[in-house]
PDB file of N, CA, C and O in Angstrom:
ATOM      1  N   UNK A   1     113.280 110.594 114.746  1.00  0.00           N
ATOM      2  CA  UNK A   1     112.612 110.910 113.492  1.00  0.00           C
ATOM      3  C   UNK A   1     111.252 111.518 113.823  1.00  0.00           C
ATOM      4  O   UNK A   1     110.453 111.234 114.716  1.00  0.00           O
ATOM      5  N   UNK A   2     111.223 112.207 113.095  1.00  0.00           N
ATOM      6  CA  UNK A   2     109.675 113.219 113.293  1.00  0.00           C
ATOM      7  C   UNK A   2     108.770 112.674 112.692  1.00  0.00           C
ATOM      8  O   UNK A   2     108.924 111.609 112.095  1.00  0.00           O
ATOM      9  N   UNK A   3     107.393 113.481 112.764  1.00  0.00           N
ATOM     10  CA  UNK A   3     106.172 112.960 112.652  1.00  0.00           C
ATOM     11  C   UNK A   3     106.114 113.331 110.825  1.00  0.00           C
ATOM     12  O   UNK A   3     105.613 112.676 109.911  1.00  0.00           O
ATOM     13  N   UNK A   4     106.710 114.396 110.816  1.00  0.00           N
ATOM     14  CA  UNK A   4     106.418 115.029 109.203  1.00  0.00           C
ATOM     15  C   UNK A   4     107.463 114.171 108.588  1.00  0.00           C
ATOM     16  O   UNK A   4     107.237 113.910 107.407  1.00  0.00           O
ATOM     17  N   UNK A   5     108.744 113.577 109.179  1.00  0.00           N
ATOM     18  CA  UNK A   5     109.592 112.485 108.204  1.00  0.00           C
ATOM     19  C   UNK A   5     108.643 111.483 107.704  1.00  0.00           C
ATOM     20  O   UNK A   5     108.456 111.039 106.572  1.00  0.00           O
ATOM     21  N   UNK A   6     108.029 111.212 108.966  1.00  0.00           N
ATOM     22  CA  UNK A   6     107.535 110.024 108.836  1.00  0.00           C
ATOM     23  C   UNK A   6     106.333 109.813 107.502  1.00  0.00           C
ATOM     24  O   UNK A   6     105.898 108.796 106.960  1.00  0.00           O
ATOM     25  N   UNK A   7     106.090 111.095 107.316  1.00  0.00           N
ATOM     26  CA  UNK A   7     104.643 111.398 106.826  1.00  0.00           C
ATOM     27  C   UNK A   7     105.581 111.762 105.261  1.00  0.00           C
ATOM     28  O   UNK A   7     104.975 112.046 104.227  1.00  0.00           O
ATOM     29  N   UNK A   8     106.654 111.710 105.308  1.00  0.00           N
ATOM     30  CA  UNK A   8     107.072 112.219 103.783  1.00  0.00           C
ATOM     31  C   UNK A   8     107.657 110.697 103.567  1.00  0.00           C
ATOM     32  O   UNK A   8     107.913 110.443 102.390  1.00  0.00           O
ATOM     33  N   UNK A   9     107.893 109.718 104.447  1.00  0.00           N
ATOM     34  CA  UNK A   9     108.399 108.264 103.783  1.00  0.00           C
ATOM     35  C   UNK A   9     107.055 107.622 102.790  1.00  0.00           C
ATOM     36  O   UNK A   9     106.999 107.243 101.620  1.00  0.00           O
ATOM     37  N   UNK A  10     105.976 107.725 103.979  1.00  0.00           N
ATOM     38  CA  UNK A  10     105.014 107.104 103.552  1.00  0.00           C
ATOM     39  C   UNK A  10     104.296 107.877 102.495  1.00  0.00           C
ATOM     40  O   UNK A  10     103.462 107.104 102.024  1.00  0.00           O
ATOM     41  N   UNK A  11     104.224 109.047 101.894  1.00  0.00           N
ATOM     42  CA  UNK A  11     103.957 109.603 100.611  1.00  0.00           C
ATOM     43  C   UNK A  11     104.824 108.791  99.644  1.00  0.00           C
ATOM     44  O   UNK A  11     104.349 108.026  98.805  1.00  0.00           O
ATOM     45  N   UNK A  12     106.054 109.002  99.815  1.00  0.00           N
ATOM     46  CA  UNK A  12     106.762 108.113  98.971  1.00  0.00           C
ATOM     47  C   UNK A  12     106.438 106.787  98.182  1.00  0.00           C
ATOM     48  O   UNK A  12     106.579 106.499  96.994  1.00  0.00           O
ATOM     49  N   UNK A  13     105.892 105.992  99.404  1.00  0.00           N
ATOM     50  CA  UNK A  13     106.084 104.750  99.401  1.00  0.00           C
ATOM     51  C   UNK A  13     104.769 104.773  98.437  1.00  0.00           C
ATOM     52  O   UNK A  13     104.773 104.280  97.309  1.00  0.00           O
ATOM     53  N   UNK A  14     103.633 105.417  99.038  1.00  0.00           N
ATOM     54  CA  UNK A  14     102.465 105.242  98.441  1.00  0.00           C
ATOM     55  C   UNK A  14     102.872 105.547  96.899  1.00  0.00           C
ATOM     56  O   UNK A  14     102.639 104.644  96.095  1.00  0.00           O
ATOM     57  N   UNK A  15     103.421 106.663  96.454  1.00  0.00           N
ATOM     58  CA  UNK A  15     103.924 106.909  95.080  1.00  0.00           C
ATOM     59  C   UNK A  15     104.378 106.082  94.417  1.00  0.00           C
ATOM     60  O   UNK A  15     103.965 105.935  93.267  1.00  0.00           O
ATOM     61  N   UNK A  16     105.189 105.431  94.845  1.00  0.00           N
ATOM     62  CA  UNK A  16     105.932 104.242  94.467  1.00  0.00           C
ATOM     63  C   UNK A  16     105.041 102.960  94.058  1.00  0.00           C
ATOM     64  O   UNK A  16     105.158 102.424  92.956  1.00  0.00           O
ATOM     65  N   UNK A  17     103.901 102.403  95.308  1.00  0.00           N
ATOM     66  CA  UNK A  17     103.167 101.697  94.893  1.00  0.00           C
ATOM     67  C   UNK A  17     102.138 102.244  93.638  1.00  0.00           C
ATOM     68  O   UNK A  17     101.417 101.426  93.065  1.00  0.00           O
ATOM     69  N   UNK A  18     102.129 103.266  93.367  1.00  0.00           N
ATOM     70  CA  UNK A  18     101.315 103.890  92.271  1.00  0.00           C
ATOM     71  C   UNK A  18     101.604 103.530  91.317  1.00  0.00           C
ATOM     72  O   UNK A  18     100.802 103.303  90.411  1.00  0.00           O
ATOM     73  N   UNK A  19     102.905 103.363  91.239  1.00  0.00           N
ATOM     74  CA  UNK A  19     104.078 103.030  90.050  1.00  0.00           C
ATOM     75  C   UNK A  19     103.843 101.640  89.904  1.00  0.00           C
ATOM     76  O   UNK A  19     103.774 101.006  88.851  1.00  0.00           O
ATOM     77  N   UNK A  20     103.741 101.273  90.945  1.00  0.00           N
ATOM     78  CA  UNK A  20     103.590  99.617  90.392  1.00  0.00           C
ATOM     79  C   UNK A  20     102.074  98.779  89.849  1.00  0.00           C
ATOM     80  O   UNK A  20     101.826  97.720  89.274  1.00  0.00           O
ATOM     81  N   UNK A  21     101.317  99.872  90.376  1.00  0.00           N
ATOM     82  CA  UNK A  21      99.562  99.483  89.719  1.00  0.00           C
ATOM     83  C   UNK A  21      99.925  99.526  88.771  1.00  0.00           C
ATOM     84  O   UNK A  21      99.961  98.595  87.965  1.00  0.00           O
ATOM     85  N   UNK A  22     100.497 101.244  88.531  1.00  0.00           N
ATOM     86  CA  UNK A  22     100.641 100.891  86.614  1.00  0.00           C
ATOM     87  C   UNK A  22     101.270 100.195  85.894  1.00  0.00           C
ATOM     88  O   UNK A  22     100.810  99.862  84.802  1.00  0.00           O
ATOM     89  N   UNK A  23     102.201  99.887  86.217  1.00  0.00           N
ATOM     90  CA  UNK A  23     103.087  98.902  84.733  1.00  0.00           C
ATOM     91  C   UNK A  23     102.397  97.873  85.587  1.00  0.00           C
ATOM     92  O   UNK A  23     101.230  97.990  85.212  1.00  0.00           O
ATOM     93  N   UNK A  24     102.415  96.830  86.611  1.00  0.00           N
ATOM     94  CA  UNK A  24     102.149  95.421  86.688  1.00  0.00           C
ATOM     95  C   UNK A  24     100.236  95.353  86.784  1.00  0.00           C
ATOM     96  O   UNK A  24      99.604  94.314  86.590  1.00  0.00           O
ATOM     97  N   UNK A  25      99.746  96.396  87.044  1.00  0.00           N
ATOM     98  CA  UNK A  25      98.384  95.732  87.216  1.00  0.00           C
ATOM     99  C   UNK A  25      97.535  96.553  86.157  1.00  0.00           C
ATOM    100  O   UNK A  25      96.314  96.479  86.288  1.00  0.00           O
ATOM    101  N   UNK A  26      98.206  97.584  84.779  1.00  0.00           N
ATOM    102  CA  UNK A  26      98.087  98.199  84.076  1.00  0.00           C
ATOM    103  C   UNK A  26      96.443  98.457  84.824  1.00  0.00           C
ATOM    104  O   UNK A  26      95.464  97.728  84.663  1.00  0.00           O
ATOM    105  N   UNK A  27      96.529  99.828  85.736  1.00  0.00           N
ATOM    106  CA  UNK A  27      95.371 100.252  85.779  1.00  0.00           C
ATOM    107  C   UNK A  27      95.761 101.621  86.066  1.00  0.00           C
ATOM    108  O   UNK A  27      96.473 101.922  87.023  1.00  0.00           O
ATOM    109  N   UNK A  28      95.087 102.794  84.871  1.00  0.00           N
ATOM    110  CA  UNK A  28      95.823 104.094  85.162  1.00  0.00           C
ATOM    111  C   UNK A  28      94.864 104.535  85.924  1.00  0.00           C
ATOM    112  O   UNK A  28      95.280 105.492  86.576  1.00  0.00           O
ATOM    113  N   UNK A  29      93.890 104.315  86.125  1.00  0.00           N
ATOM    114  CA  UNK A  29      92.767 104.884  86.950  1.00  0.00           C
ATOM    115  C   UNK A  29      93.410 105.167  88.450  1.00  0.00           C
ATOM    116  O   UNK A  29      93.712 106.281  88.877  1.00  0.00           O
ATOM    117  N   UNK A  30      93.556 103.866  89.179  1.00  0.00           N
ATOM    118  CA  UNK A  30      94.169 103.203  90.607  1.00  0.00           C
ATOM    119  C   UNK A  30      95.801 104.132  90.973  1.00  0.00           C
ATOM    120  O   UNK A  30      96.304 104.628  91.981  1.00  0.00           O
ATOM    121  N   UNK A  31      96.170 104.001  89.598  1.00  0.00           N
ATOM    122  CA  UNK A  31      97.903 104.859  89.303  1.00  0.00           C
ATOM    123  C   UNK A  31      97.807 106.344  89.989  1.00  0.00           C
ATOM    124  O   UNK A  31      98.373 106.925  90.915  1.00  0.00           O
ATOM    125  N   UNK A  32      96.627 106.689  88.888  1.00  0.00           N
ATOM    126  CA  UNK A  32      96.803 108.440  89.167  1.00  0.00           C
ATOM    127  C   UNK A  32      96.045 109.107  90.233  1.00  0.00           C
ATOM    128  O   UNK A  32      95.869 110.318  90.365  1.00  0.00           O
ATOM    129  N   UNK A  33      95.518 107.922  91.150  1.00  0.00           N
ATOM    130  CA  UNK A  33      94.293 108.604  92.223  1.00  0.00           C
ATOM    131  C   UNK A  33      95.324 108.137  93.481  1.00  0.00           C
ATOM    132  O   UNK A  33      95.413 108.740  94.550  1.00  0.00           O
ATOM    133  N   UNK A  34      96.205 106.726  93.045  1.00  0.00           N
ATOM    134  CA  UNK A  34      97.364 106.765  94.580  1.00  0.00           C
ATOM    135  C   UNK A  34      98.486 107.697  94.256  1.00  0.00           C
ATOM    136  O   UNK A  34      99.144 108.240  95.143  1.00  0.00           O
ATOM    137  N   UNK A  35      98.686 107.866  93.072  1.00  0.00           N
ATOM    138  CA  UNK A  35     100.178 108.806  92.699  1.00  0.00           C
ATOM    139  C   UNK A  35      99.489 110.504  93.559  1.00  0.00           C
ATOM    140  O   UNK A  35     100.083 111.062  94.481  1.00  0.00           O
ATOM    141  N   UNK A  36      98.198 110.992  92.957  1.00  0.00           N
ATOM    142  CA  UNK A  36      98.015 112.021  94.253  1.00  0.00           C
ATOM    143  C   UNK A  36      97.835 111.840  95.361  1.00  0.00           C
ATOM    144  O   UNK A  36      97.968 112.829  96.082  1.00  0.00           O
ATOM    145  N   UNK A  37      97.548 110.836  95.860  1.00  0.00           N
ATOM    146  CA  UNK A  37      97.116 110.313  97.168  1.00  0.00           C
ATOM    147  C   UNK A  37      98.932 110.922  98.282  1.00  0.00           C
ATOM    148  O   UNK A  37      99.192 111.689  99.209  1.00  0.00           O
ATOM    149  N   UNK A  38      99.452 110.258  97.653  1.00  0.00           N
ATOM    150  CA  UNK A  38     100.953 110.145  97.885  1.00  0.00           C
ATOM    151  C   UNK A  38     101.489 111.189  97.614  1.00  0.00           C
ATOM    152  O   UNK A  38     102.593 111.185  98.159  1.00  0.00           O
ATOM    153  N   UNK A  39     101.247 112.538  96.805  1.00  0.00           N
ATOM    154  CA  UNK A  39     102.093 113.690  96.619  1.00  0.00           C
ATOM    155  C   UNK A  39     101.537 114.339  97.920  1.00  0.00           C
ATOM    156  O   UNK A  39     102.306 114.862  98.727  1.00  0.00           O
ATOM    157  N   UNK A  40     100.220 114.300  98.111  1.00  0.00           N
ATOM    158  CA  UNK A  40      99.261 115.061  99.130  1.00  0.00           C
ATOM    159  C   UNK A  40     100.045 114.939 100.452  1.00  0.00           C
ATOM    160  O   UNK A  40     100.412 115.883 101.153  1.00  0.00           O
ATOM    161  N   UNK A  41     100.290 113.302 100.737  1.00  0.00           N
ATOM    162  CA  UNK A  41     100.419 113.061 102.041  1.00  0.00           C
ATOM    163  C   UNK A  41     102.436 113.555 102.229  1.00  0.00           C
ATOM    164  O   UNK A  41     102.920 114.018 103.262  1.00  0.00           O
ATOM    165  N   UNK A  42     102.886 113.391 101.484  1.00  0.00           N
ATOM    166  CA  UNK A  42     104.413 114.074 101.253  1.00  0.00           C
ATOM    167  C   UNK A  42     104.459 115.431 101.091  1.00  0.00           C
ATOM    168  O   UNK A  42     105.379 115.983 101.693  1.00  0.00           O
ATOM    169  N   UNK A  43     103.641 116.208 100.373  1.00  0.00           N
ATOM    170  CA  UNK A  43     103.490 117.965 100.831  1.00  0.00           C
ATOM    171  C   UNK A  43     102.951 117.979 102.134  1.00  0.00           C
ATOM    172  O   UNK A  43     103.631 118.739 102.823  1.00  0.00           O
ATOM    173  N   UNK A  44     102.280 117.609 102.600  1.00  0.00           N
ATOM    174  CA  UNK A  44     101.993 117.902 104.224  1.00  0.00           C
ATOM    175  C   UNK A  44     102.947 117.695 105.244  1.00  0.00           C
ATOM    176  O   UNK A  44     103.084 118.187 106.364  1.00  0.00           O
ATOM    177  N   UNK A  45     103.802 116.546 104.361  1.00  0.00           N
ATOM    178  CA  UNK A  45     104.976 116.560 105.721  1.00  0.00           C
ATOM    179  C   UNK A  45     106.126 117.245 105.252  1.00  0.00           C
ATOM    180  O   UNK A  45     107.070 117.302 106.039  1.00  0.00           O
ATOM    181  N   UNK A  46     106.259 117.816 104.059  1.00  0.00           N
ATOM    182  CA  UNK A  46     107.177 118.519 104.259  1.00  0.00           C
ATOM    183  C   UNK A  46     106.930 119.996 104.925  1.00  0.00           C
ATOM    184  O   UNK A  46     107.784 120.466 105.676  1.00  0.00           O
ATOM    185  N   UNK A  47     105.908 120.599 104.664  1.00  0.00           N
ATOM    186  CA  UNK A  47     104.897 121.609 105.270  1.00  0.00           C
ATOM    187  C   UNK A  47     105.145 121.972 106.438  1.00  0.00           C
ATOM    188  O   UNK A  47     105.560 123.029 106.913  1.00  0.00           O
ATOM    189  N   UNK A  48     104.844 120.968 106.881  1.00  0.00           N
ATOM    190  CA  UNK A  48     105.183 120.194 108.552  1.00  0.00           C
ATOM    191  C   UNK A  48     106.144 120.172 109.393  1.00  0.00           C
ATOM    192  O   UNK A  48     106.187 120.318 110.614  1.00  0.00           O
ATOM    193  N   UNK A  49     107.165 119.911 108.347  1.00  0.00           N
ATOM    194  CA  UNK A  49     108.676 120.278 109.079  1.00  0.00           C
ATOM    195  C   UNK A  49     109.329 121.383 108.188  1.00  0.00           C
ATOM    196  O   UNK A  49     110.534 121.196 108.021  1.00  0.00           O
ATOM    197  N   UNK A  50     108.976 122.142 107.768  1.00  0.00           N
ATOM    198  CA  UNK A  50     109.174 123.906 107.034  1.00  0.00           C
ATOM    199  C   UNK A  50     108.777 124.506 108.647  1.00  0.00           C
ATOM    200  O   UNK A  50     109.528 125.363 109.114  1.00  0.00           O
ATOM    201  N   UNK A  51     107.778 124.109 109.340  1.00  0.00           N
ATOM    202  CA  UNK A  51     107.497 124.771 110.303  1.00  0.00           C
ATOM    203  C   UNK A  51     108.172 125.200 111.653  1.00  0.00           C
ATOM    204  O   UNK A  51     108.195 126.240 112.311  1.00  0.00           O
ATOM    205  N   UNK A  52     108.688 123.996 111.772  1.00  0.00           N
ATOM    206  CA  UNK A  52     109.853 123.922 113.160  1.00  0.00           C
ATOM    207  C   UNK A  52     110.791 124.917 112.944  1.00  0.00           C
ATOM    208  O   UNK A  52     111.708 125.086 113.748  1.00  0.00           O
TER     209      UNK A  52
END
């Protein structure tokens, strides 16, 4: 597994936890600053492996 897989799981995951600030810890602030946090770090790895 590559470095850019690796880098598109963990966008994911972070997205995912974004998802869960919001409905369980209702904070949209925390939601929409990890939900980009997590698109950012998942376009770079797909980027990443577009390249190979």
């Amino acid at each position: 597994m590559g470095f850019s897989r690796i880098l598109q799981i963990v966008g994911i995951v972070v997205a995912l936890d974004a998802l869960y600030f919001g409905i369980v810890k209702d904070s949209m602030k925390m939601e929409m600053l990890m939900l980009l946090i997590g698109v950012i770090i998942f376009y770079c790895g797909r980027l990443m492996g577009s390249r190979k």
